[in-house]
C-alpha positions as CSV (number, residue, x, y, z in Angstrom):
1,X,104.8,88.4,103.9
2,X,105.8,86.0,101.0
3,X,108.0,88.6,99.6
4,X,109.2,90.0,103.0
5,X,110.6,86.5,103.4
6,X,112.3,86.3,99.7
7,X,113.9,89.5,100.2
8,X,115.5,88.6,103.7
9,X,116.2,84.7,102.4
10,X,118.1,86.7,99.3
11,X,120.5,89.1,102.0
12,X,121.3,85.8,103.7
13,X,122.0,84.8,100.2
14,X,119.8,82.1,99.0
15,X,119.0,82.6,95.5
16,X,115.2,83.1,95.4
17,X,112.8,82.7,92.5
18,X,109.4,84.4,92.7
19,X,106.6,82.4,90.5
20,X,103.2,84.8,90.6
21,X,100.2,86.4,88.1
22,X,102.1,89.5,88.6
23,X,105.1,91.2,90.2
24,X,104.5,91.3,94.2
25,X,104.0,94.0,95.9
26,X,107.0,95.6,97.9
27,X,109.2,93.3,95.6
28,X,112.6,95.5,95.4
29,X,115.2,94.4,92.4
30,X,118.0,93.2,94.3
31,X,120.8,90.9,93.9
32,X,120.0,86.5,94.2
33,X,116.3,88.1,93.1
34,X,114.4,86.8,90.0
35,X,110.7,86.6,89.3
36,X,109.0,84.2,87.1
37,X,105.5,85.6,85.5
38,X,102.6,83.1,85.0
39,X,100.5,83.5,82.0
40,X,97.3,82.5,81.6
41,X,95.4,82.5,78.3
42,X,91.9,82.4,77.9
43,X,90.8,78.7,77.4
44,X,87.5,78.4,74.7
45,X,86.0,75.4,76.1
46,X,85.9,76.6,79.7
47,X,84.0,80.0,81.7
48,X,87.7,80.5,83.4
49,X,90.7,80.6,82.5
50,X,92.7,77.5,84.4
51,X,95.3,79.1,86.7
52,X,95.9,75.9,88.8
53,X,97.4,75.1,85.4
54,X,99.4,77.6,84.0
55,X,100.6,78.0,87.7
56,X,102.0,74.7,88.2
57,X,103.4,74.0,84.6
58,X,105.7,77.4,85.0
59,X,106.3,76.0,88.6
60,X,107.6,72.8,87.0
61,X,109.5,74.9,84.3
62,X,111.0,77.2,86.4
63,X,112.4,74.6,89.1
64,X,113.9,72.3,86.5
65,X,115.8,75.2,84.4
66,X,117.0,76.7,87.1
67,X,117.4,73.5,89.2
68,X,115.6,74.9,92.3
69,X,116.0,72.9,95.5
70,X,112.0,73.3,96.5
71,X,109.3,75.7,96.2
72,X,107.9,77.6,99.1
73,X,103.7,78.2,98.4
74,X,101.5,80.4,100.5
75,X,97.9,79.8,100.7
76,X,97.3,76.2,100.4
77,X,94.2,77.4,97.6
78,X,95.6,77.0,94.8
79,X,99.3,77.4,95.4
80,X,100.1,73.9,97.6
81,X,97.8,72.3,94.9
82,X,100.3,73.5,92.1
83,X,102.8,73.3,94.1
84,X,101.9,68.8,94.2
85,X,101.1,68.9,90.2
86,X,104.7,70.8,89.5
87,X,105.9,68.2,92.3
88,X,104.7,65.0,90.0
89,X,105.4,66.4,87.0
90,X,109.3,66.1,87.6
91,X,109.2,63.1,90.0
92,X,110.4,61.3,87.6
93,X,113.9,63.3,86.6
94,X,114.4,64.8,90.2
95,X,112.8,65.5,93.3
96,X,110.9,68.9,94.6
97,X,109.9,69.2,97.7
98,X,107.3,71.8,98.7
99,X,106.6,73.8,101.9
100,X,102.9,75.4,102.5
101,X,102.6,78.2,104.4
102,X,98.8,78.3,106.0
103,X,98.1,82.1,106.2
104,X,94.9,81.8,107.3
105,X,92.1,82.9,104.7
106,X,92.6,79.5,103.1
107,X,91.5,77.8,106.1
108,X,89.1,79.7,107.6
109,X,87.2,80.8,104.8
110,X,87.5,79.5,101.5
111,X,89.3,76.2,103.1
112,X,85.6,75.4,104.2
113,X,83.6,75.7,101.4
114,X,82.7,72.6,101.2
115,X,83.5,72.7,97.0
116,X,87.7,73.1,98.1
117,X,87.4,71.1,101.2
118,X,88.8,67.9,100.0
119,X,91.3,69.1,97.7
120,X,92.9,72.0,100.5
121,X,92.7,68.8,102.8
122,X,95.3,66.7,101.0
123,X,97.2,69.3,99.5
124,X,98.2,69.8,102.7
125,X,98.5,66.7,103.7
126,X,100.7,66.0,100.4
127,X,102.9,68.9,101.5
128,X,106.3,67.9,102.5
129,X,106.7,70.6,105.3
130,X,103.6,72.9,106.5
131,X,103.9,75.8,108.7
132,X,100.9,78.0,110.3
133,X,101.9,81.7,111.2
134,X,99.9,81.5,114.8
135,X,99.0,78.6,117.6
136,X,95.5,79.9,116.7
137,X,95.6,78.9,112.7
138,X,97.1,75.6,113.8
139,X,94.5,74.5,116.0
140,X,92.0,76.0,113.5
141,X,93.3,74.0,110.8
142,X,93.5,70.7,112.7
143,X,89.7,71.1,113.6
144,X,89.0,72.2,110.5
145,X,90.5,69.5,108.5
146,X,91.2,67.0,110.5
147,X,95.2,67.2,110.1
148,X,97.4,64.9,112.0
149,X,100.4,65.5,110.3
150,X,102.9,67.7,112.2
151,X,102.7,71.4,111.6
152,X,105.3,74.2,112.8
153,X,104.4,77.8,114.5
154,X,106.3,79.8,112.7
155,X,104.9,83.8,113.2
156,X,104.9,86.7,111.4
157,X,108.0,89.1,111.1
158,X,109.3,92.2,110.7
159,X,112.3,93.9,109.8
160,X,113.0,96.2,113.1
161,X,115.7,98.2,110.8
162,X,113.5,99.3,108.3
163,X,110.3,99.1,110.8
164,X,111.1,101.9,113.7
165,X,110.1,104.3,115.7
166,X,109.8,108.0,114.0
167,X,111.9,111.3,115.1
168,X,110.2,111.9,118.4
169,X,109.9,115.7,117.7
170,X,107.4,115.2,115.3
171,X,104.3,117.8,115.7
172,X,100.8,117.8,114.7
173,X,97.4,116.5,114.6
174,X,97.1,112.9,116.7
175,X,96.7,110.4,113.6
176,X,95.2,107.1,113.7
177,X,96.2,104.7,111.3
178,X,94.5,101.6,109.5
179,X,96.5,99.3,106.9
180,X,94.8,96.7,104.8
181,X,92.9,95.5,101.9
182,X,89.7,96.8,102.5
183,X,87.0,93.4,103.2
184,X,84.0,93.4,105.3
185,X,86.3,91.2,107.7
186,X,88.8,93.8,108.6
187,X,85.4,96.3,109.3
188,X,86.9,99.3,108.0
189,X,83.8,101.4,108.7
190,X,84.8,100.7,112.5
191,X,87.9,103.1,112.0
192,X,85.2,105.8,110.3
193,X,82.7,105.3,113.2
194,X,86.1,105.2,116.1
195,X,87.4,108.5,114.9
196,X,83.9,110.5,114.8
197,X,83.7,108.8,118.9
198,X,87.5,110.0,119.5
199,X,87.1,113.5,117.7
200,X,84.3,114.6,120.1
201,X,87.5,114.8,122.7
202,X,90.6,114.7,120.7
203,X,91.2,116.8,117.3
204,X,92.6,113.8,115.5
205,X,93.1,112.1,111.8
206,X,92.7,109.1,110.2
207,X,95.0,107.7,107.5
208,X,93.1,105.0,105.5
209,X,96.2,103.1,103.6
210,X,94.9,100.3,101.2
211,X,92.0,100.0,98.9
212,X,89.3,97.3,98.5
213,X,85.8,96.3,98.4
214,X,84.9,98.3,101.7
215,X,86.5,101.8,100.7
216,X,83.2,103.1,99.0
217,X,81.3,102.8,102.0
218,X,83.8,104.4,104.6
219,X,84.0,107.1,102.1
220,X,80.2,107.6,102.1
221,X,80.0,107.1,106.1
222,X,82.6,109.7,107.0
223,X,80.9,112.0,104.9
224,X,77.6,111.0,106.6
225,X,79.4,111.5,110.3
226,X,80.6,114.9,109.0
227,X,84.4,113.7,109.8
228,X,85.4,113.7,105.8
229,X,88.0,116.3,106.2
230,X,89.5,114.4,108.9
231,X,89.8,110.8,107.1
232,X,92.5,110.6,104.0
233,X,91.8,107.6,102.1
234,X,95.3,107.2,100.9
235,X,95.4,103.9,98.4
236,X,97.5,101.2,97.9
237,X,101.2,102.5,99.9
238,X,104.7,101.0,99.5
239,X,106.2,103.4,101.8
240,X,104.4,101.4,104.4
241,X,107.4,101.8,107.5
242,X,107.0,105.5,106.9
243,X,103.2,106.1,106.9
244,X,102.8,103.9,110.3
245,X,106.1,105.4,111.9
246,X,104.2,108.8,111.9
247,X,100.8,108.1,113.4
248,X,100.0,107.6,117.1
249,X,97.8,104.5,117.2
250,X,97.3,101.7,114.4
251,X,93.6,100.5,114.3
252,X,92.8,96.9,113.8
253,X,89.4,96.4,114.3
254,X,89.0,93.3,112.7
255,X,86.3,90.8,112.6
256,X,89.5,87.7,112.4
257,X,92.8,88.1,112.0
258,X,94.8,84.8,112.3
259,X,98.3,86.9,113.0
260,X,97.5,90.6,112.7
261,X,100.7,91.2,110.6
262,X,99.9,95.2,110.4
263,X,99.9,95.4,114.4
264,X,102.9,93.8,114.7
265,X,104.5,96.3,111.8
266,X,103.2,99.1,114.0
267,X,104.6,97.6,117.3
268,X,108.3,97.7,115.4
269,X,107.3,101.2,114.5
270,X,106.9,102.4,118.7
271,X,103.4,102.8,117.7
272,X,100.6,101.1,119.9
273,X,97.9,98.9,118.0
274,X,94.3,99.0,119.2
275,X,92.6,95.8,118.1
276,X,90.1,93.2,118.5
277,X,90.4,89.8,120.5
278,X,90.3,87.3,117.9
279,X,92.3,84.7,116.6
280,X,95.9,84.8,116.7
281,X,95.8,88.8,118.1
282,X,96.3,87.9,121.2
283,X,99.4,85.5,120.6
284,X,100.9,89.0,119.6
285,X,99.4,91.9,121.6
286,X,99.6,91.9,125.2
287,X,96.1,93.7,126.6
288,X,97.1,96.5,128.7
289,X,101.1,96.2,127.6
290,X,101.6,96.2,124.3
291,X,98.8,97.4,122.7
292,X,94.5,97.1,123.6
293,X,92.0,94.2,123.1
294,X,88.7,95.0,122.8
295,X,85.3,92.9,121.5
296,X,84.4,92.6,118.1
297,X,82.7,95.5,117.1
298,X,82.6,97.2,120.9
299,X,82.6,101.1,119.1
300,X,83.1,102.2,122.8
301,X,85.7,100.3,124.0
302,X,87.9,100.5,120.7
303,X,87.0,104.3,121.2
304,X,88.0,104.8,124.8
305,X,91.6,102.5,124.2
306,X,92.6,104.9,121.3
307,X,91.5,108.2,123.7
308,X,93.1,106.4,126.7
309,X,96.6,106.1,124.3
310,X,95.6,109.6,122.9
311,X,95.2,112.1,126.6
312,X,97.9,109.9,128.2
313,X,101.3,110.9,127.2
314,X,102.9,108.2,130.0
315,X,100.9,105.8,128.8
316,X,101.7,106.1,125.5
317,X,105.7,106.2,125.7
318,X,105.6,103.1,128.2
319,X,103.1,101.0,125.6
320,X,105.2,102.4,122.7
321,X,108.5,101.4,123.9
322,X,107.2,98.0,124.9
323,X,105.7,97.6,122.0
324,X,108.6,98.1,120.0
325,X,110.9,96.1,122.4
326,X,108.2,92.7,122.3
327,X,108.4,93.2,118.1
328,X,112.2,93.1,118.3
329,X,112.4,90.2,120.4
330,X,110.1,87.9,119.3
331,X,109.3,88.7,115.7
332,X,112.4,90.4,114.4
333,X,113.5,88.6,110.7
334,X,116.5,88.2,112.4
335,X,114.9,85.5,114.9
336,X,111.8,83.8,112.5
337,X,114.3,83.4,109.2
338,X,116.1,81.0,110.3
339,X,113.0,78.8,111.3
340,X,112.3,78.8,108.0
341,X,115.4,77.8,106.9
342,X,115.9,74.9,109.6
343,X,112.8,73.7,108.0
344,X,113.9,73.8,104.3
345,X,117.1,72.0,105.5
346,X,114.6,69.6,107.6
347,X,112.7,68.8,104.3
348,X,115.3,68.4,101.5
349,X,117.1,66.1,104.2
350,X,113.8,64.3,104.7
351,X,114.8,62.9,100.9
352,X,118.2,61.6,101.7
């Protein structure tokens, strides 16, 4: 999403300065782009190397030679925390603001381990502009943390040009589709054990796109279902708009999602997400009219939604085309960019 929102921030033509361990993914060489690696050595005296470090020195460097008017992080652990150090470190010759964008794996899970409590606490706190990318994450975060400093909704977007629907003539096997990075909490052995349910009535396929922690074990449990030949495990994509444009239904059978940023791609695709009803899912699925909701875990109930969208052509088209009209008018770039850039002008006016 970070480099969704550089790319789009670089058409409008903002020049935009990318500070990561490596190049981003989906990062495209294009014109007001330029990206900033961060080395870290290996330090003798410690176990672990010191990113915090080495990530807010380059911040600091990179900002003052090329005079940047404020840094954007995402995750508040460790970028926000960088983000204040790079901050102070050049207090003294000029000012640099910071905006942190709460995602939502900062807050719900490592936010509260009680080891990063304190420090996630007032590096948000210390942040000179904070956004959350759902109601949900907001709330979550003020419980959390206690936060009574104002936070901005700003959700999740897509680009409804390059994320569309497909060539409606398009033949073949019904394909379900799954997109992520493969932890226990987006229960990607759900998808395995949803297809062998759906394939008892349907002859259909599941794409797998992404690779993590969890892909071992779906591997081994489609073979164990006997549904192997049906499931292609198809690693980390960039041609993302392309692979969800031709399946049928996008799986999202998460145990949280703060946003559910792959059910809204598939939305702006024409392709109806089946998901669970968890944190910020609903703010951007509407049960019954823009996609399913189902119960955490419910094997049946995310089973009969994808057969339901599978064995019901009318069904599908309606869902499909309201699908893809919610995407395009609430979460199109077109409409959330400049929300981000009202706040940047919000925050370097905040300095006089």
């Amino acid at each position: 999403m970070a480099t969704e929102l550089g790319l789009e921030l670089a058409m409008r033509g903002h020049e935009v300065h990318f500070i990561s361990y490596a190049n981003p993914i989906r990062l495209e060489s294009r014109p007001n782009i330029h990206y900033h690696e961060v080395e870290v050595s290996t330090y003798p005296l410690f176990q672990y190397p010191p990113y915090c470090l080495a990530l807010a020195s380059r911040m600091a460097e990179v900002a003052d030679h090329h005079r940047l008017d404020l840094l954007h992080v995402h995750y508040a652990i460790p970028h926000s925390v960088s983000a204040l150090l790079a901050r102070g470190m050049l207090e003294v010759s000029r000012r640099l603001p910071f905006v942190t964008t709460l995602h939502g794996t900062d807050i719900t899970l490592v936010g509260v381990d009680r080891s990063y409590f304190p420090i996630t606490k007032y590096s948000i706190e210390q942040s000179d502009g904070v956004t959350t990318i759902s109601q949900y994450l907001k709330q979550r975060t003020e419980d959390v943390f206690g936060i009574a400093r104002p936070m901005e909704v700003v959700y999740n977007f897509v680009n409804v040009d390059t994320y569309r629907p497909r060539d409606p003539q398009r033949r073949g096997r019904p394909t379900l589709v799954h997109v992520s990075n493969f932890r226990p909490v987006k229960r990607v052995l759900d998808c395995v054990r949803i297809l062998h349910r759906v394939r008892e009535h349907v002859d259909a396929e599941l794409w797998m796109v992404g690779d993590g922690p969890e892909c071992g074990a779906a591997e081994s449990l489609a073979l164990e279902l006997g549904v192997d030949r049906y499931v292609n495990f198809l690693g980390k994509q960039n041609a993302i708009p392309q692979l969800i444009s031709q399946a049928d239904v996008l799986l999202l059978p998460s145990e949280l999602e703060s946003f559910g940023l792959a059910a809204l791609e598939a939305m702006a695709c024409g392709v109806p997400p089946v998901a669970t009803n968890v944190g910020g899912v609903p703010e951007l699925i509407e049960d019954g009219v823009t996609g399913f909701l189902t119960p955490v875990g419910d094997i049946e109930a995310l089973s009969a939604a994808t057969l339901r969208l599978l064995t019901d052509g009318p069904l599908h088209a309606r869902m499909a085309q309201a699908a893809r009209n919610d995407a395009v008018e609430r979460f199109a770039s077109a409409r959330i960019i400049p929300l981000y850039e009202r706040m940047y002008e919000r925050v370097l006016g905040a300095g006089g």
